[in-house]
MDTraj code that builds the backbone (N, CA, C; nanometers):
import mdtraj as md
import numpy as np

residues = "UNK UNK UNK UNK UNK UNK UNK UNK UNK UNK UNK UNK UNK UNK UNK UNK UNK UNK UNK UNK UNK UNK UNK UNK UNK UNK UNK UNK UNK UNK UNK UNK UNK UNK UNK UNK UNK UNK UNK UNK UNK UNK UNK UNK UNK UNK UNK UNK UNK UNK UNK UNK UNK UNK UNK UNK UNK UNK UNK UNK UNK UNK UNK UNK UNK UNK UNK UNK UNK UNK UNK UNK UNK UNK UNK UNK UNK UNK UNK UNK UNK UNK UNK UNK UNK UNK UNK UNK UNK UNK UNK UNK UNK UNK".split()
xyz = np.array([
    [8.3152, 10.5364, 10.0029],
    [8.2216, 10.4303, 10.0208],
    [8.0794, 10.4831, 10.0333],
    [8.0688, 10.5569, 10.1010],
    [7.9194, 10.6554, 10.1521],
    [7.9091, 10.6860, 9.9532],
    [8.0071, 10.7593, 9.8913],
    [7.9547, 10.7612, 9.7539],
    [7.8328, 10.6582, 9.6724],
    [7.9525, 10.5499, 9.6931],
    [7.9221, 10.4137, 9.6256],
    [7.7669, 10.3787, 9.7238],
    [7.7937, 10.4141, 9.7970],
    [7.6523, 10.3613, 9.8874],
    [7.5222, 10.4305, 9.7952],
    [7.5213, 10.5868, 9.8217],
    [7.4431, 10.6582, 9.7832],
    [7.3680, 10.5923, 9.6386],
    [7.5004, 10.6040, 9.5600],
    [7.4557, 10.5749, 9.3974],
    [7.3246, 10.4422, 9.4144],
    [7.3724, 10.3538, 9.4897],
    [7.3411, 10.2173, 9.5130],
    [7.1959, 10.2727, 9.5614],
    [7.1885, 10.3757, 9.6183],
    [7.0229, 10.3616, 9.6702],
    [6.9413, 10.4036, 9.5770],
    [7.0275, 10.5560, 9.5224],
    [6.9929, 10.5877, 9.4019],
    [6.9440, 10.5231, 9.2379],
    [6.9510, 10.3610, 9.2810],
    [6.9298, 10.2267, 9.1643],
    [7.0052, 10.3024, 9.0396],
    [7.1610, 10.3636, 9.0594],
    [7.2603, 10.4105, 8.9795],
    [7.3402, 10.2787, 8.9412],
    [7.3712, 10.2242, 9.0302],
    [7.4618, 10.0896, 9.1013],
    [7.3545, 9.9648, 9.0875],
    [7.3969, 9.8328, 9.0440],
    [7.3257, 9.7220, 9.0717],
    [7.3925, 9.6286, 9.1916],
    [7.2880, 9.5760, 9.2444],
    [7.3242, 9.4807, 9.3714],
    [7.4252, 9.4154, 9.3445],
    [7.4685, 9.3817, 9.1755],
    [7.5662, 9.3108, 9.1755],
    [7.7031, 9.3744, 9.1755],
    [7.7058, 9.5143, 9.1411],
    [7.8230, 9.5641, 9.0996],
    [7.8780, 9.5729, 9.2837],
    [7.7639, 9.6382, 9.3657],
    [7.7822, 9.6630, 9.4870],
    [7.8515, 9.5460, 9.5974],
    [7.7893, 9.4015, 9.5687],
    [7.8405, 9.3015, 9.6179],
    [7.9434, 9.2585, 9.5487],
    [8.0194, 9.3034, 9.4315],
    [8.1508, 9.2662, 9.3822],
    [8.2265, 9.3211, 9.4830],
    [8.2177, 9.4263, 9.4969],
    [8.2669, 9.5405, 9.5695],
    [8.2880, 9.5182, 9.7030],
    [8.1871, 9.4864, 9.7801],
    [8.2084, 9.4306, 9.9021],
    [8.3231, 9.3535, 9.9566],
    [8.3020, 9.2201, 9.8202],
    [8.3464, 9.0765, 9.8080],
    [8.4827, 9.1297, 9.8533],
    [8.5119, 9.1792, 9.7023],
    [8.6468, 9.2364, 9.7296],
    [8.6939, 9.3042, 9.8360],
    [8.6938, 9.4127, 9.9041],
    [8.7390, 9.4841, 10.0328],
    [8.7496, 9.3992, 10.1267],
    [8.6573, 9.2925, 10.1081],
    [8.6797, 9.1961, 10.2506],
    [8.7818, 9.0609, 10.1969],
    [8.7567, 9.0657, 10.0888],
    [8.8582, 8.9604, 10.0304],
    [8.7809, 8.7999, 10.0248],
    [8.6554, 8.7804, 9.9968],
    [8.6031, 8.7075, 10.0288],
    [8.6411, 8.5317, 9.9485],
    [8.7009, 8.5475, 9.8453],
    [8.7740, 8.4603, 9.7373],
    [8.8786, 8.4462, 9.8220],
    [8.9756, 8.4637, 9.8841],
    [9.0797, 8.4777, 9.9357],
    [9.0729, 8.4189, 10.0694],
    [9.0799, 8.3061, 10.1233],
    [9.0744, 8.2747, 10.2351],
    [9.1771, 8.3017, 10.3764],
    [9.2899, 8.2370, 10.2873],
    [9.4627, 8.2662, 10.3482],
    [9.5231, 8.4207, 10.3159],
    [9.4060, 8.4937, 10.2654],
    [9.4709, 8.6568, 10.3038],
    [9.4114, 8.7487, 10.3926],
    [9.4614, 8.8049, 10.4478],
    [9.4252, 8.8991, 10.5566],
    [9.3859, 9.0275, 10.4665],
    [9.3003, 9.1101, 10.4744],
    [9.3037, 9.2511, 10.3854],
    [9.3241, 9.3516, 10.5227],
    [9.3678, 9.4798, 10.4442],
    [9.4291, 9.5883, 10.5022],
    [9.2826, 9.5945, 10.5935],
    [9.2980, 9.6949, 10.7308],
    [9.2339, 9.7522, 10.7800],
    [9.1843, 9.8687, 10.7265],
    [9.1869, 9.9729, 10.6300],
    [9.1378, 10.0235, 10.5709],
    [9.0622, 9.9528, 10.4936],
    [9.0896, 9.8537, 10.4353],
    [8.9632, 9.8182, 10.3617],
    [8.8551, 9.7702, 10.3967],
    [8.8742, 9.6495, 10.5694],
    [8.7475, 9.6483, 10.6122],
    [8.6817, 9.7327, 10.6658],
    [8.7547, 9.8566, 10.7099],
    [8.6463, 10.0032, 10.7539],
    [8.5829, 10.0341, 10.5941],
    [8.5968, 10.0269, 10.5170],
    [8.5160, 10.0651, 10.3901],
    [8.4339, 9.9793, 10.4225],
    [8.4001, 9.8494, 10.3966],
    [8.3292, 9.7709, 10.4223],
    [8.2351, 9.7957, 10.5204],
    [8.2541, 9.8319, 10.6391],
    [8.1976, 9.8269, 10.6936],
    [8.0880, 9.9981, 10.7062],
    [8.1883, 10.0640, 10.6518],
    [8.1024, 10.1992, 10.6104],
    [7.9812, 10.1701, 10.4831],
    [8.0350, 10.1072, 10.4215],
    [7.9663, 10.0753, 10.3119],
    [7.8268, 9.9417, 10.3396],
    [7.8639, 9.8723, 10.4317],
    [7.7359, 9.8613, 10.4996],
    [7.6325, 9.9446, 10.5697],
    [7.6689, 10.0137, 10.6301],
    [7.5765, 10.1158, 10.7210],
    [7.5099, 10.1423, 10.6569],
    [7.5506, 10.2274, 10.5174],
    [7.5307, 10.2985, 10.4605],
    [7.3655, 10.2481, 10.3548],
    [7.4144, 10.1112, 10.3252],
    [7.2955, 10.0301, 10.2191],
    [7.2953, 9.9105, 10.2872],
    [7.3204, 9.8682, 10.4021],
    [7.2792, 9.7154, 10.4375],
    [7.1479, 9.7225, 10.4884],
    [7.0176, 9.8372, 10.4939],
    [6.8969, 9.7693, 10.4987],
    [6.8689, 9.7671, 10.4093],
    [6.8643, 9.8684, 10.2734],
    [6.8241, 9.8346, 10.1274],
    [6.8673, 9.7180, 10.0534],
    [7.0126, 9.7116, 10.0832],
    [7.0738, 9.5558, 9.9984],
    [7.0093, 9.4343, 10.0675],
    [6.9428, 9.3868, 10.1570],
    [6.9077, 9.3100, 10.2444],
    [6.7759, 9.2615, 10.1870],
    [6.6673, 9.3743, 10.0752],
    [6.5710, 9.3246, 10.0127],
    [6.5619, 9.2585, 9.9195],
    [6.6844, 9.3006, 9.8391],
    [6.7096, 9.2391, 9.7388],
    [6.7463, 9.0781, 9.7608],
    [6.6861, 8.9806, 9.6777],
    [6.7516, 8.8089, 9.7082],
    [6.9210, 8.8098, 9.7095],
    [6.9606, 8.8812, 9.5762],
    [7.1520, 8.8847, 9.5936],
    [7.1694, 8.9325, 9.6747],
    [7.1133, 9.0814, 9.7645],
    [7.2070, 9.1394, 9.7984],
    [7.2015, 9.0486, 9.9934],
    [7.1020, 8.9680, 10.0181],
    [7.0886, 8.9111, 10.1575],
    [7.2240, 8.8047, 10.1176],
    [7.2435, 8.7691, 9.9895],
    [7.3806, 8.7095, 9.9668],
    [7.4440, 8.7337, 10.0141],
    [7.5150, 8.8504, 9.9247],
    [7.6457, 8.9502, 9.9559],
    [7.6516, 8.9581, 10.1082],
    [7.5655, 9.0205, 10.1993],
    [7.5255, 9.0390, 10.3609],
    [7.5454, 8.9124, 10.4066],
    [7.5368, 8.7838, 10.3943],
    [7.5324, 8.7386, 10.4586],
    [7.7085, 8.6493, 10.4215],
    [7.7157, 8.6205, 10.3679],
    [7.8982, 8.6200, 10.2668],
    [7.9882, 8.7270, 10.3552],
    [7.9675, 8.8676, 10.3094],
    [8.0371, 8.9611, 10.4058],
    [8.0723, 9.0118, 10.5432],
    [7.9226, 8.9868, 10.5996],
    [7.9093, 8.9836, 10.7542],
    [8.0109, 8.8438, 10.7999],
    [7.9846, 8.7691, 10.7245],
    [8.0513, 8.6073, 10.8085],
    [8.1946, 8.6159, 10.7667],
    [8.2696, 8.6513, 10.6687],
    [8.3909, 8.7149, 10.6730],
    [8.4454, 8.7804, 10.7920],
    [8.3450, 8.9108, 10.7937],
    [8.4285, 9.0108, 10.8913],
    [8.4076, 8.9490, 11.0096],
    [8.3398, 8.8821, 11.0393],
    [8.3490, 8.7901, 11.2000],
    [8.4289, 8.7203, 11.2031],
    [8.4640, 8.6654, 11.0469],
    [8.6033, 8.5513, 11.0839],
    [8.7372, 8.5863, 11.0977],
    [8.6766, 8.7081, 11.0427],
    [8.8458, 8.8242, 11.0240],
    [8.8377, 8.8810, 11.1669],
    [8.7848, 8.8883, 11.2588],
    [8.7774, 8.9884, 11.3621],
    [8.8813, 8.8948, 11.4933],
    [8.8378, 8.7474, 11.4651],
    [8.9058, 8.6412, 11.5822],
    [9.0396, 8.6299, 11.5099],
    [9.0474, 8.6732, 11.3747],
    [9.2059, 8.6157, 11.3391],
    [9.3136, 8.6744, 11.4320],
    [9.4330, 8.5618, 11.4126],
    [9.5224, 8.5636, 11.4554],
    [9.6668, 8.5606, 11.3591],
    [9.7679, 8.6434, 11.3762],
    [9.8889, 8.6252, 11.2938],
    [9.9060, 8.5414, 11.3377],
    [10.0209, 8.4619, 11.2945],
    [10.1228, 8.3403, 11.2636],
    [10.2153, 8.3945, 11.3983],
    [10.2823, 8.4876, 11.4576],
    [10.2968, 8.5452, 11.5906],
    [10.1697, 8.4804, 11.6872],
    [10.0616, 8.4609, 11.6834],
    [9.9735, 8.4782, 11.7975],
    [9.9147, 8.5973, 11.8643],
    [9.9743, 8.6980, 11.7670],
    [9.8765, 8.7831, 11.7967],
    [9.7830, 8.8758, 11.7154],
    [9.6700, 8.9102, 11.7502],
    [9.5545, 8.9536, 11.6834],
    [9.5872, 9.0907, 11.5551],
    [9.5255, 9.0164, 11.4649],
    [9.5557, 9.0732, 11.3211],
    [9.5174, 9.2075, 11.3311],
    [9.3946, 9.2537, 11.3810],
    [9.3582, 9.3888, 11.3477],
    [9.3363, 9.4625, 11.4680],
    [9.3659, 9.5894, 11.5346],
    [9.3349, 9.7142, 11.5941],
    [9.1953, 9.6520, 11.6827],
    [9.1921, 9.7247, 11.7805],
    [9.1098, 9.7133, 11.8672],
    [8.9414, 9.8147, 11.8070],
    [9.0385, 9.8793, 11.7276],
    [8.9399, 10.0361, 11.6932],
    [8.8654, 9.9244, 11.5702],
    [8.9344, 9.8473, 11.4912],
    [8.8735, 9.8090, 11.3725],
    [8.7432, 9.6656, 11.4666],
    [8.8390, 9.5858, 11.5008],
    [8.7297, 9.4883, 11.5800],
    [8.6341, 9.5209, 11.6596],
    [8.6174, 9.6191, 11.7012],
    [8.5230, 9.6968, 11.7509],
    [8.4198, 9.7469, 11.6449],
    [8.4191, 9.7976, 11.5316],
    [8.3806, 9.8643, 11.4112],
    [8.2902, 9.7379, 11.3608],
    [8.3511, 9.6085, 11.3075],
    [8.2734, 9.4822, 11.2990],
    [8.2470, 9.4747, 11.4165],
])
top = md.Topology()
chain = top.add_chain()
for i, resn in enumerate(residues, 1):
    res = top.add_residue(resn, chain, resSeq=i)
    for name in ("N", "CA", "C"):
        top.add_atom(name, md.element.get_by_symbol(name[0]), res)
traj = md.Trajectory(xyz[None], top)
């Protein structure tokens, strides 16, 4: 992710390829799916990494603001058990 970040600052990567990218790891099309915990730690590495540069761009305050509101909604989920979908280590991370 730190890769993909880099390229992205490097204007290698376009805001759009980068916010596909996002979309996906967090699953943002996907309402009724949960994504792996590995993938929202990418995500969320992959913010650190370019979320003040992507933030200038008009798409990329998109993508940021689409992705961030995901991983907050993903952070309160709950399984079908009642109990909390992801790791203490990951909800902490968002």
């Amino acid at each position: 992710m730190k890769f993909i970040g880099h390229l992205y600052l490097r204007q290698l990567l376009s805001a759009k390829v980068v916010g596909s990218v996002s979309r996906e790891l967090v699953a943002c099309d996907l309402a009724d799916e949960l994504p792996a915990e590995h993938a929202l730690e990418c995500a969320c590495e992959l913010l650190l990494a370019i979320g003040f540069t992507l933030e200038t761009v008009p798409l990329g305050q998109q993508v940021v603001h689409q992705v961030c509101g995901r991983l907050l909604e993903l952070k309160s989920t709950k399984t079908s058990a009642g109990k909390v979908a992801y790791s203490k280590r990951v909800q902490f991370l968002i």
